[in-house]
Structure formats: C-alpha cells, structure tokens
C-alpha positions as CSV (number, residue, x, y, z in Angstrom):
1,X,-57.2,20.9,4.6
2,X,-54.7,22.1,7.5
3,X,-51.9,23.8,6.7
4,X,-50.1,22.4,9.6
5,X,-50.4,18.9,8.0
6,X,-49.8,20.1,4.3
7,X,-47.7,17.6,2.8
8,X,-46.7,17.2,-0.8
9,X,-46.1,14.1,-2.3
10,X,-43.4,13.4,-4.7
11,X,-43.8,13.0,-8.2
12,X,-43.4,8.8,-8.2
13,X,-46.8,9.0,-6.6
14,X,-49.1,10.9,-7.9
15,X,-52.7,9.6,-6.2
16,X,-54.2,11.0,-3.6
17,X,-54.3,9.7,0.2
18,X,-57.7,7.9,-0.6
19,X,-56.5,6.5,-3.6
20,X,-53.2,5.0,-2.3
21,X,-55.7,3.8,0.5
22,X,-58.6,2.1,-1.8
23,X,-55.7,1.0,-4.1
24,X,-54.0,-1.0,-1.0
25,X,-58.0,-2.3,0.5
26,X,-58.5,-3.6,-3.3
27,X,-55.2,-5.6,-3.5
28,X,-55.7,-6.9,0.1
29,X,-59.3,-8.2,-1.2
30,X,-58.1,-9.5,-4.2
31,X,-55.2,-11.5,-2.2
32,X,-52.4,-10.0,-4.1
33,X,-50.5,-8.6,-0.8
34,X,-50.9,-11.1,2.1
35,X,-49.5,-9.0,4.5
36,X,-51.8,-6.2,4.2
37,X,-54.0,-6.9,6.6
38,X,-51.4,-7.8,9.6
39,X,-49.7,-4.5,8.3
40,X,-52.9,-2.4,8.8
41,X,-53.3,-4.1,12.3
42,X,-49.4,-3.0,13.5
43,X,-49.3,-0.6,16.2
44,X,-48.3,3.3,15.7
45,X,-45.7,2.8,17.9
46,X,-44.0,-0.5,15.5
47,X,-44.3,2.2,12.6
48,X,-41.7,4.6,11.6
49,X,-42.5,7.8,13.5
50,X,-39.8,11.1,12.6
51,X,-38.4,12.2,16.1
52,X,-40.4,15.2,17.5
53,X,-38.8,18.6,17.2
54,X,-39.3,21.3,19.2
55,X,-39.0,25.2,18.9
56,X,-39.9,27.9,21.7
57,X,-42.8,29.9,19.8
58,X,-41.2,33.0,20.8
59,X,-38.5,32.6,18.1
60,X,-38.4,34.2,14.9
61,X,-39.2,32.5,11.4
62,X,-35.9,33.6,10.3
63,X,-33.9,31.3,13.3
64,X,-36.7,28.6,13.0
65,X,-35.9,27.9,9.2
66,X,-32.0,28.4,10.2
67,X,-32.2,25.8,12.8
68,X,-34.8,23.3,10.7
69,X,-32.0,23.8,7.9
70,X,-29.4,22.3,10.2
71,X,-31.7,18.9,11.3
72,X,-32.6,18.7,7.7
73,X,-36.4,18.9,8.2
74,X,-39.1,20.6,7.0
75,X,-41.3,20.9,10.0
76,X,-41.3,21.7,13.7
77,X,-43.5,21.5,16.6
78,X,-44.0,24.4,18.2
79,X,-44.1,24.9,22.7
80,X,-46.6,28.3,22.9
81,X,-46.6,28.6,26.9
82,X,-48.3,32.2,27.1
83,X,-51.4,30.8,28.0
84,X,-52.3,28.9,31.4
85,X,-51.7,25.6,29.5
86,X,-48.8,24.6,27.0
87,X,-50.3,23.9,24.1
88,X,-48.4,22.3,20.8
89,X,-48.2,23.1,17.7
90,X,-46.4,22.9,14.3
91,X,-44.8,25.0,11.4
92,X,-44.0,23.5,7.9
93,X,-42.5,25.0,5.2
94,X,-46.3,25.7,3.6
95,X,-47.2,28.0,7.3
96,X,-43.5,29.6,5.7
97,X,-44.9,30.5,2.0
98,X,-48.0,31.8,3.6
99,X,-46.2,34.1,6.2
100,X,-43.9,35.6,3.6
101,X,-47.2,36.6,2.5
102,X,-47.6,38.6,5.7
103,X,-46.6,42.4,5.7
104,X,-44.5,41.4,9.1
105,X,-40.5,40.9,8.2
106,X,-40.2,37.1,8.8
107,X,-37.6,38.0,11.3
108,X,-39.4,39.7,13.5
109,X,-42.4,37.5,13.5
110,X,-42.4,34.7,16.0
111,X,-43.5,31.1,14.5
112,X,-46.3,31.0,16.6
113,X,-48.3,33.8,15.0
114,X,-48.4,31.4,12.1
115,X,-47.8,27.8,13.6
116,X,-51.3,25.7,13.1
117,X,-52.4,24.4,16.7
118,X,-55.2,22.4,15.4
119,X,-53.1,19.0,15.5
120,X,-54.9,15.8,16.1
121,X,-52.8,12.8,18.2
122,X,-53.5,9.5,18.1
123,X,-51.8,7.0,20.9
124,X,-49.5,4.7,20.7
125,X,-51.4,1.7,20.7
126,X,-53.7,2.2,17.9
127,X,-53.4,0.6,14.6
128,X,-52.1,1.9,11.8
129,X,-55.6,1.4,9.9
130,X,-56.8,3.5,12.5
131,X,-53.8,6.4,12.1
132,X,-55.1,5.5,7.8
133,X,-58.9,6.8,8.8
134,X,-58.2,9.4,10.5
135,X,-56.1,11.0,7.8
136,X,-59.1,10.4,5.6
137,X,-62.0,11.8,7.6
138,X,-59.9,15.0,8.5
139,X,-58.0,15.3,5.2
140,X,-54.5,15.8,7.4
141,X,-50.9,14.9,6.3
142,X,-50.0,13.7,10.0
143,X,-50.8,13.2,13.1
144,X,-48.6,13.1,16.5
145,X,-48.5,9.7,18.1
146,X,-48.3,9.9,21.9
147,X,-47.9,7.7,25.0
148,X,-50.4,9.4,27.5
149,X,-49.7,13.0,26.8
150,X,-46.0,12.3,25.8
151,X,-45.5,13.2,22.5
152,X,-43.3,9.8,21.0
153,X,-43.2,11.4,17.3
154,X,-45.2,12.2,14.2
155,X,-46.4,9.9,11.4
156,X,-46.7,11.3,8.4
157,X,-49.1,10.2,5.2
158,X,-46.0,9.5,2.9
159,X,-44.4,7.1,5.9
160,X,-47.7,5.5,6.7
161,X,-48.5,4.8,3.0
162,X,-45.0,3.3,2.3
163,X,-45.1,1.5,5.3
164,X,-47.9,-0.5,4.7
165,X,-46.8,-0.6,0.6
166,X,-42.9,-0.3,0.3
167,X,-41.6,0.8,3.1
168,X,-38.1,0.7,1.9
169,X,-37.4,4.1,2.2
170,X,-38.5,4.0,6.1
171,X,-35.4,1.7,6.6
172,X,-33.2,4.0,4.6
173,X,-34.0,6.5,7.1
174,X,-33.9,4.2,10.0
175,X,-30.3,3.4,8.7
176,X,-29.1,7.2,8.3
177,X,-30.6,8.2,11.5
178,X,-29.2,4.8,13.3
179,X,-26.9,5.8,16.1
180,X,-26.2,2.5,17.7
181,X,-25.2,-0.8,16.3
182,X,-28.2,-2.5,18.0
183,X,-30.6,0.6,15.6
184,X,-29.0,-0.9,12.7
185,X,-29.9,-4.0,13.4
186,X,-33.5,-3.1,14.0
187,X,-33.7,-1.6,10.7
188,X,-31.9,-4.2,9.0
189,X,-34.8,-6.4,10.9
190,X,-37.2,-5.5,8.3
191,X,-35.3,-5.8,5.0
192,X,-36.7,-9.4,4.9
193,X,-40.6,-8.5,5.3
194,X,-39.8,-6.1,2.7
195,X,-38.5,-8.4,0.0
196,X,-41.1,-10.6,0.8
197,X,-44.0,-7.6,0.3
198,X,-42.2,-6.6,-2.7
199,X,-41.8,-10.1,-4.3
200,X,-45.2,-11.1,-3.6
201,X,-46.5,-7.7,-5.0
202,X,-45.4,-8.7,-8.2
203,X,-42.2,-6.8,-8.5
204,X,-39.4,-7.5,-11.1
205,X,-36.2,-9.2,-9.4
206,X,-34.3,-6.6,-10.7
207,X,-35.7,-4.3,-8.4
208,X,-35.7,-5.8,-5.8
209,X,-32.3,-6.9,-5.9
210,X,-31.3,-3.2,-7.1
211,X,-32.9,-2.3,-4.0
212,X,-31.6,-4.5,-1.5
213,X,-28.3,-3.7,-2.9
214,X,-28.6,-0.1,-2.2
215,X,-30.3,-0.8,1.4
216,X,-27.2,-2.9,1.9
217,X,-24.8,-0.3,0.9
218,X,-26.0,2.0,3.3
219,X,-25.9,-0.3,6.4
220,X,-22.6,-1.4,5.7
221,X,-21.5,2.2,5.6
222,X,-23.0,3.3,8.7
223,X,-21.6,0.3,10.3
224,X,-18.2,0.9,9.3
225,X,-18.6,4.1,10.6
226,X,-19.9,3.0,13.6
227,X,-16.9,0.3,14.4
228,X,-14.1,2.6,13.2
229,X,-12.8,5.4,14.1
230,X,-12.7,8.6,11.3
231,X,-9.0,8.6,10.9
232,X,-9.2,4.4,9.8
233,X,-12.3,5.4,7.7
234,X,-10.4,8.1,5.7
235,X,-7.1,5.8,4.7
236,X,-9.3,3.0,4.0
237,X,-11.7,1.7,1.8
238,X,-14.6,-0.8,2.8
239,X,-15.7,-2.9,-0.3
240,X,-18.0,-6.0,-0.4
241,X,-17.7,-8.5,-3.3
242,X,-19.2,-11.8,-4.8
243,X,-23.1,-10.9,-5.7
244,X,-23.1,-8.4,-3.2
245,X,-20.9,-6.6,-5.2
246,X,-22.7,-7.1,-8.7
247,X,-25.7,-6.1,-7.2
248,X,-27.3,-9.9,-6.9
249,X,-27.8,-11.0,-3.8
250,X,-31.4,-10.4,-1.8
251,X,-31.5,-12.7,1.0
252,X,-28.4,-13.0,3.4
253,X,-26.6,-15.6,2.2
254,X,-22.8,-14.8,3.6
255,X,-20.4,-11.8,4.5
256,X,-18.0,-11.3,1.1
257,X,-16.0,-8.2,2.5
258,X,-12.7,-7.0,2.4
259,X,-10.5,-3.7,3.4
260,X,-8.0,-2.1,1.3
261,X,-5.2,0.5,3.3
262,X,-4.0,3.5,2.2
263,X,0.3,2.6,1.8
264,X,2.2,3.6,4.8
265,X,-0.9,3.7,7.1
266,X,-1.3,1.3,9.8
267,X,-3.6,1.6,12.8
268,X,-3.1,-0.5,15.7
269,X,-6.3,-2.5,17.2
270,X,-7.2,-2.8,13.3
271,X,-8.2,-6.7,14.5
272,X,-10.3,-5.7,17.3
273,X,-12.3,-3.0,14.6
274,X,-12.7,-5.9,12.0
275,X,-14.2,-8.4,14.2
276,X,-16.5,-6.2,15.9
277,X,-17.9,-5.3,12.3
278,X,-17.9,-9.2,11.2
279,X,-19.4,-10.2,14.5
280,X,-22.4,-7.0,13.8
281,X,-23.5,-8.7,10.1
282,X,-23.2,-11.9,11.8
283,X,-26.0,-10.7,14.1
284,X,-28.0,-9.2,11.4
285,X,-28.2,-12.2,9.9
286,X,-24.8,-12.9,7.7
287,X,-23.4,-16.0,8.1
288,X,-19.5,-15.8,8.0
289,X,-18.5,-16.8,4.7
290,X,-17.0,-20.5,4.3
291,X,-14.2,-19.1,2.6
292,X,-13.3,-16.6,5.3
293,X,-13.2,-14.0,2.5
294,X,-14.3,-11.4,4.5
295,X,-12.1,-8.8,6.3
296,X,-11.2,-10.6,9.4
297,X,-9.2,-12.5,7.1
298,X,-5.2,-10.7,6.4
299,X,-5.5,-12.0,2.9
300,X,-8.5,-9.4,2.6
301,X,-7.3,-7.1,4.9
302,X,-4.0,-5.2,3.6
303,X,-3.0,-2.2,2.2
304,X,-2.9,-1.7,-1.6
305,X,0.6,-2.4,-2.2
306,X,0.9,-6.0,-0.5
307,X,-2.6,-6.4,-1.9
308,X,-1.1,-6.2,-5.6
309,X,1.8,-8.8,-4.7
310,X,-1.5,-10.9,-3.9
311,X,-3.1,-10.0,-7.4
312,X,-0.4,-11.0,-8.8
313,X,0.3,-13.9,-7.1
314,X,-3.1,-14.9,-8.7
315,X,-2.7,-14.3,-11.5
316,X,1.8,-16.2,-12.3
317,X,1.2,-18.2,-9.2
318,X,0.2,-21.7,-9.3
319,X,-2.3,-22.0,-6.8
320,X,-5.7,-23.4,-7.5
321,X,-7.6,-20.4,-5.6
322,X,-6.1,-17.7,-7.7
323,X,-8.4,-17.3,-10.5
324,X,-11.5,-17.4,-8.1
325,X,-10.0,-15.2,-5.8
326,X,-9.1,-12.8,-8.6
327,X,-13.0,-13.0,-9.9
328,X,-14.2,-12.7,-6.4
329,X,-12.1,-9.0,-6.7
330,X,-12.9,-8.3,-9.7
331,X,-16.9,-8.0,-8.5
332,X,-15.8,-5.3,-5.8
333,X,-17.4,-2.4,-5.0
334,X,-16.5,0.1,-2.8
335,X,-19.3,1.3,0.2
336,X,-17.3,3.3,2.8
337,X,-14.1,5.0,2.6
338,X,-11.7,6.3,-0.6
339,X,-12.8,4.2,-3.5
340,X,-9.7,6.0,-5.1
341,X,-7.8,2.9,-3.3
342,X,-9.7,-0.2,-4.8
343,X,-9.8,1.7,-8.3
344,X,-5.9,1.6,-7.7
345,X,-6.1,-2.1,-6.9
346,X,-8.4,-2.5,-10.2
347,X,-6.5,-0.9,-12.6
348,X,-3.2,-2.6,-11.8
349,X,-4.9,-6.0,-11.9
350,X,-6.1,-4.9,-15.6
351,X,-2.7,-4.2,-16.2
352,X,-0.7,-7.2,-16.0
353,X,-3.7,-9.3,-16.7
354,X,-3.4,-7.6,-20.5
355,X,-2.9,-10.5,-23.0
356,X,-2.1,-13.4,-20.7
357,X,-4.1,-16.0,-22.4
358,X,-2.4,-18.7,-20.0
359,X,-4.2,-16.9,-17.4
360,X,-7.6,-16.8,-19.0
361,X,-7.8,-19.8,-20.2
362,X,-7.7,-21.3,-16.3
363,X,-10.2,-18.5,-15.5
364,X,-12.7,-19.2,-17.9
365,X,-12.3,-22.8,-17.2
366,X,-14.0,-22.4,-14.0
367,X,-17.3,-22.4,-15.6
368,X,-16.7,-25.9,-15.5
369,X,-16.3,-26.5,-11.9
370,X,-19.6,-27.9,-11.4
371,X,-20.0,-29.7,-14.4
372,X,-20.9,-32.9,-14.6
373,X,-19.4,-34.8,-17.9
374,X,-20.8,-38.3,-17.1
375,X,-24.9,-37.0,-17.3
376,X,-24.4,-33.9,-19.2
377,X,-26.5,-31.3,-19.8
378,X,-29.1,-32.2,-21.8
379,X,-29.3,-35.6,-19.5
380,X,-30.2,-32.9,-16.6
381,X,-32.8,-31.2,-19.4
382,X,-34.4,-34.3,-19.6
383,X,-34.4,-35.5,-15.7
384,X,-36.5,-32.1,-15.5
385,X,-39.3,-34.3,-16.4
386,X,-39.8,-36.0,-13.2
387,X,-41.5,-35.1,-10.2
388,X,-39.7,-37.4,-7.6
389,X,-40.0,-35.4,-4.5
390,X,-36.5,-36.8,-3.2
391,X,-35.0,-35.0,-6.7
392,X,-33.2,-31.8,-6.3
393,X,-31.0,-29.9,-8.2
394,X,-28.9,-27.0,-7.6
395,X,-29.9,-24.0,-9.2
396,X,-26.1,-22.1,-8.9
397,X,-24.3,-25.3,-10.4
398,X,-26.6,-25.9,-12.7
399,X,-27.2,-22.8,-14.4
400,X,-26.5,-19.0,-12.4
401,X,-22.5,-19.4,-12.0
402,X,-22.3,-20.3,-15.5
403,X,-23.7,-17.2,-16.7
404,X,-22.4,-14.6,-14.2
405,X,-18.5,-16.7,-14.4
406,X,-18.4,-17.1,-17.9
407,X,-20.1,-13.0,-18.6
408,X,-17.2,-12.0,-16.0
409,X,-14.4,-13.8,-18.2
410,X,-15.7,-11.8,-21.3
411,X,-16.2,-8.6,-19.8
412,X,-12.3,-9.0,-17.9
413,X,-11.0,-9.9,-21.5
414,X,-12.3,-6.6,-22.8
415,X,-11.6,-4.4,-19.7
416,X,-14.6,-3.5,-18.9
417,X,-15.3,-1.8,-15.9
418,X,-19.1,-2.7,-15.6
419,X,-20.4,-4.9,-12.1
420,X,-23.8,-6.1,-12.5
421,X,-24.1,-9.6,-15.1
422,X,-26.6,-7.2,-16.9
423,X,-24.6,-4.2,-17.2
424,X,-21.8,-6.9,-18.4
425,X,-23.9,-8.0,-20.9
426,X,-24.7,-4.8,-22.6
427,X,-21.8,-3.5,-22.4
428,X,-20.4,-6.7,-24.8
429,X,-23.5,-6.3,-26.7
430,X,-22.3,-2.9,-27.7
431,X,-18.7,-4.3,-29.0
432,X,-20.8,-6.7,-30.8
433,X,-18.9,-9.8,-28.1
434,X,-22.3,-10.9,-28.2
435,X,-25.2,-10.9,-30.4
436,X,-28.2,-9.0,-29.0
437,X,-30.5,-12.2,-29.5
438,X,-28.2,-13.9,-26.4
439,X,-27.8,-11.2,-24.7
440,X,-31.4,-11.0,-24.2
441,X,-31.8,-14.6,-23.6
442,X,-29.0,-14.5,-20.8
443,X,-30.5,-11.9,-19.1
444,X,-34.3,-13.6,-19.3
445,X,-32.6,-16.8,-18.2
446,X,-30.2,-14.9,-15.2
447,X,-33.8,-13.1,-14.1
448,X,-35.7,-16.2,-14.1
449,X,-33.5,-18.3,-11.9
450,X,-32.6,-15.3,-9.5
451,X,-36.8,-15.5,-9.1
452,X,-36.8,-19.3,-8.6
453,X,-34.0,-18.9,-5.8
454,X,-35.7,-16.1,-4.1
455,X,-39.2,-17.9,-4.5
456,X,-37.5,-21.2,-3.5
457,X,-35.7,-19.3,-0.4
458,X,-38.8,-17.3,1.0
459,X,-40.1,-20.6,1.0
460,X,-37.5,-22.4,3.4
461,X,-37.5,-19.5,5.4
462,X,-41.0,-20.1,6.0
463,X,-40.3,-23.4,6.8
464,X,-37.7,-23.2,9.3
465,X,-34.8,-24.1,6.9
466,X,-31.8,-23.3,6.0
467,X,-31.6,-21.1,2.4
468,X,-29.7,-23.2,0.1
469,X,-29.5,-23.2,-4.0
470,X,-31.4,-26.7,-3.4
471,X,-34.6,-26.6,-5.5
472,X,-37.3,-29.8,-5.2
473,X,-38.5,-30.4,-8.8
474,X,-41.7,-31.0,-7.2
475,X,-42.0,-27.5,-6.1
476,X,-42.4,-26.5,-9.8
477,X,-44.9,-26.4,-12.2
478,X,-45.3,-27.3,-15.5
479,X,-44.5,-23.5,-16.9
480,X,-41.5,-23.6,-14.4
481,X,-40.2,-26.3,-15.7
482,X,-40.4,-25.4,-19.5
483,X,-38.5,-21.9,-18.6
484,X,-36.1,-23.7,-16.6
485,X,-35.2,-25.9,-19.6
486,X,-35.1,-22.8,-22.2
487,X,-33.0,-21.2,-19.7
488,X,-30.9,-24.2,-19.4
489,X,-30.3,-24.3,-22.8
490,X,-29.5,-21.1,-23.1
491,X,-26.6,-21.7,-20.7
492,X,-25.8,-24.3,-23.3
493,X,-25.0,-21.6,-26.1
494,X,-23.0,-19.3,-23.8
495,X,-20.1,-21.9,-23.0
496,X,-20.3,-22.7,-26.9
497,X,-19.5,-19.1,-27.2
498,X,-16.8,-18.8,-24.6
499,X,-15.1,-22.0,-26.1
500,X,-14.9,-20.2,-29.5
501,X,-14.0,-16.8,-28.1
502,X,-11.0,-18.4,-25.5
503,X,-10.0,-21.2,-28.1
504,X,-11.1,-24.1,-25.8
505,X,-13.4,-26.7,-25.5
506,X,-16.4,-26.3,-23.2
C-alpha cells in the first residue's frame, strides 16, 4: 500500500476498507439502508472533500510539520517544479516516521525527497462508488478529486466511508471549518438526511438525539460567532432551552434561545446582532418560536441582574406564565460565551426557590395542562383500540410533557443540576425519589414516544406536511399500539407519585 495514502483508522472502527465496503453492499441488498444506493451514486464533488494544501518541495520537514501543526492537519500536498513539468505530490505524518528513519537531520531534508508522487485523481463528476473501487483495487487511503487538472480537494477513506454510513462527523467539520453564514447553512442542510440514515439504520433515539444535540451546539456557536462581534461574545452567554436544552429535540421544531449579559455591559446595535442570528436559524430551517422565547425577545435578552428580578418575578409574581417560563430556564444550557453567567442565573433561582411549596405546587400542577378530566386517561387507553383514520391524538399532551414536566418538578425540588429527562431520572433513582422499577419504565416509555414522533415526523416530511405531535392511530400497528398503552400507563403512575410527593391530587 502507498505510504502517501496511509491512513489509520480510529479505534470505533476496526474493519478494513473492504469490509466497511461489503458491510454497506450487504445492508443495501438486504434493504436495511434505503439511501445507500442514491448515496453511492452522489458525485465527488457533493462529498466532503478536505481543502487542498500546498507546500513548495524545497522546504524542510522540520517547517513542513511546523506549518501542518498550525492548519491542524496531518498531510500536505507537495508542488516539486524541478522538473520540466510540476508534478504533485503528498507528505503524511507516516512519509514523517519513515524519514526520521533517514540518516539526513529532518531539517535539512526537503519533503520532497520523501513526499510519495504516485497519487491517483479521480474528477469531479464521478460517483462516489466509483472514488469506493478505486480505493479497493489500489489499496489507497485517498485520492485527489479534480475539475480538469484543478485540484478541488482530497477524499479520504474515513470521509468516504462515513459519508455514505454516518457522515455526522463530515458536518462537524463542515461546521468548524464554515466561514460564512450561507456554509453553515449548507452543513446544517444535511442534518436531516442524517437522522433519517441513522433512524432507518436501526439506531437507538438516544443517539441520535445525543447527536443532533451536539451537531446543534456547534452550529449555534459558530453562528454566534459569526453574527457578533468578540467583545459581545466574551460578556455574554448564548444558551438554548426547552428540549434543545435537555438534549431532546431531533427535527427543527422552533428556536428556544435566550442571552444572558455580563452586569454593566451594554453594546449598542445588540438588536440588529440578535435578529440577524434569529433570521440565520430561521433559514436553516427553525421556525420562530410561538412564544417569542427566543432572544429577539427583551424578556430573554438581559443581563443577569434584571434577569433575576424576572426569576423572581416568577416565581412571588402572580402571573400565569411564571412557572413555565421558570421550567423553560431551568432546561438551559449554555453553547457560546461565559456559562459562568447562566450558572449565576441558576443558582440564584435555586436559592429563593428553597422551600416554597406555594410555588411548587403551581409548578407541578402544570402536568395537568393538557389533561382532559371529562374522558380521562384510561378512556384514551381504550380509544387506542380503533383505527378510524380521522382519529388522532397528540403524542406531547398525551404522554411526553407529562414525563419530562413532572421529572423536572422532582429533580428542581431536590436541586439537582442534571438536563436530560434521563439524567433526571437517575439522578432521583440514586436518592431513592424513585424506585428503580419506574425509573426504568419512564425511560422505556420517554424513548418509545420520542421514536414514534420522529418516525411519525420523517413521515410528514415525506409527505409535504407540516411536523406536528399529531399521530393517526391508523399509522400504527398492533405492537405500537400495545407499547403506547404500557407507556401510557406508565404516565399513569408518575402523576400518582408526584401527587404523593407534592401533597396534591393528580
């Protein structure tokens, strides 16, 4: 095998290049990933190709590794123009190993005395199935990808074989190396295809949505980063909220943002920097939220200090938004900026919220926003039954708020400092709050409806409508059905528990 294409991959994978290959042909044949084959047929130049870079083969190993140090690589291309023609090569970090080797001092030997000039180009056009056999028949790492004799990048094995099986860490890099607003929206383009490769691969929810999460993170931070200026990054802090926040949301539902100022910073234009971030998500696909919680709003905009009078306000005040707005907080998470300033926020809201049952029991009580005393639950059980295609029911009423409002009420009563529903919940397993029998139940159940809502969404995306918690009861089967019930009852016996842990009846 070349040296110049040497490539090691990491230790998640461990099978070879034809392995990862006949392992991706068999599940296309057997049907279990339906994009495989449009995937195989995408042109190089619609695949993630690293940025070619370019060293004079004159220079020394010694400035070579010095300057790939500073681009954070671990290749280069090399320009040798001794000859009559320019020819290319490249140097990776195994051409480095084998010239220390080499009784030359590694700073007085120019890189191309042991680049490898053997490199083999495909163009821009071909598919990436073609890009996949050539890799095999040469046993190479990579291959340039050029437009006529321009040289457009390189695609390496480990980008070509996540591409077409998780690329998810292609749109990290995307994201990192985005330098536009318009390159972030490119990458973000792609989350969606992801999800859906990864969901119809078979992978737990709890990935994915771990994964989106972190995808999500990034993008906002590089945004933020884009949109503001250093000195307004530095004496703030960006943080998004609701599901976003726990970790929970994997399609776009809406934008749940907010910014917290440093006290006794201001920085004028701050509108103009906060709508051109709302108005970016907007075009990657997040609808504004209904609620205008999002940082375009004041309420949601502020520094700490008038943000506390808020928290407050939520908590003695007797408006009816208080306790949601104070959950909605509570489900922060800081992406860009000092998270020193929504800890601040956080621990005085834990604070004054010590031992104010008044206030808990009207937080806990939202659980019961969306019931319905008339039917009541075990009526809904039973309408479950049917398979009247006009019958719909929604899946965050009936059954997700329930669990991730009534988990947050426990986990604020004990102080807990945990996000994610699931992290709640084992953290209250461990103070014996809950029994480890429900706790595993409410996490099934929470798991199982976060599938049927993504499953249910891909679905109207496919369709050409809008995602909605909607669910036809004719869209599920019989097994569906039957864990929707268990899960519903399940529900059942976490608002018996919060009744007999907040001394109210639920």
């Amino acid at each position: 095998m070349s040296d110049a294409f040497s490539f090691h991959t990491p230790p998640f994978n461990c099978l070879s290049l034809e392995e990862q290959a006949h392992q991706l042909c068999a599940d296309g044949d057997r049907g279990q990933s339906p994009e495989f084959v449009s995937m195989m047929m995408v042109p190089l130049r619609d695949a993630y190709l690293r940025q070619p870079f370019f060293v004079d083969g004159e220079l020394d190993l010694v400035s070579v590794c010095r300057l790939l140090s500073e681009q954070g690589l671990t290749n280069s291309l090399v320009r040798d123009a001794r000859g009559v023609v320019e020819r290319i090569g490249m140097f990776t970090t195994t051409d480095l190993r084998d010239a220390l080797l080499r009784p030359e001092a590694p700073n007085a030997t120019p890189v191309r005395e042991v680049a490898q000039f053997d490199l083999i180009a495909l163009q821009a056009g071909d598919a990436l199935s073609d890009a996949l056999l050539i890799m095999i028949r040469h046993r190479v790492h990579r291959v340039l990808v050029k437009d006529g004799e321009q040289i457009l990048g390189v695609l390496s094995q480990l980008d070509l074989m996540s591409f077409m099986s998780n690329h998810s860490h292609l749109i990290a890099l995307q994201v990192q190396q985005a330098k536009t607003v318009d390159d972030l929206q490119v990458a973000m383009g792609q989350q969606e295809g992801l999800i859906t490769l990864l969901h119809s691969g078979g992978a737990r929810i709890e990935i994915i949505a771990g994964l989106v999460s972190e995808l999500n993170s990034q993008v906002f931070a590089h945004l933020w980063s884009l949109v503001a200026p250093d000195e307004l990054v530095r004496n703030s802090c960006l943080m998004v909220m609701g599901s976003e926040g726990r970790g929970e949301q994997i399609l776009k539902t809406d934008q749940d943002n907010a910014l917290l100022l440093r006290d006794g910073y201001a920085y004028e234009g701050l509108g103009a920097v906060t709508q051109r971030f709302s108005q970016a998500l907007t075009a990657f696909g997040y609808p504004p939220c209904p609620g205008h919680i999002m940082v375009t709003n004041p309420l949601w905009c502020q520094p700490v200090a008038t943000f506390k009078d808020a928290i407050r306000e939520w908590l003695y005040g007797p408006g009816a938004d208080g306790p949601m707005n104070l959950a909605i907080f509570m489900d922060a998470r800081a992406v860009a900026g000092d998270a020193a300033l929504l800890r601040d926020a956080r621990g005085y809201a834990g604070r004054i919220l010590a031992d104010n049952d008044a206030f808990f029991l009207r937080f806990v009580g939202a659980v019961d926003q969306f019931s319905d005393p008339a039917s009541g639950w075990w009526t809904r059980l039973t309408a479950l039954r049917g398979r009247d295609e006009t019958k719909v029911f929604d899946l965050k009423k009936l059954g997700t708020f329930a669990i991730v409002h009534g988990v947050r009420s426990l986990a604020l009563a004990h102080h807990l400092e945990e996000l994610g529903t699931v992290a709640r919940l084992q953290a209250l397993r461990r103070l014996q709050v809950l029994t480890p029998e429900l706790v595993v139940d409410l996490e099934e159940s929470l798991h199982f409806m976060m599938t049927l809502k993504l499953r249910n969404n891909l679905r109207q995306r496919q369709l050409g409508q809008p995602v909605d918690n909607l669910v036809a009861l004719s869209s599920l089967g019989t097994l569906d059905r039957e864990m929707l019930k268990d899960s519903l009852a399940i529900v059942k016996r976490l608002r018996q528990v919060l009744g007999l842990h907040f001394k109210m009846d639920m």
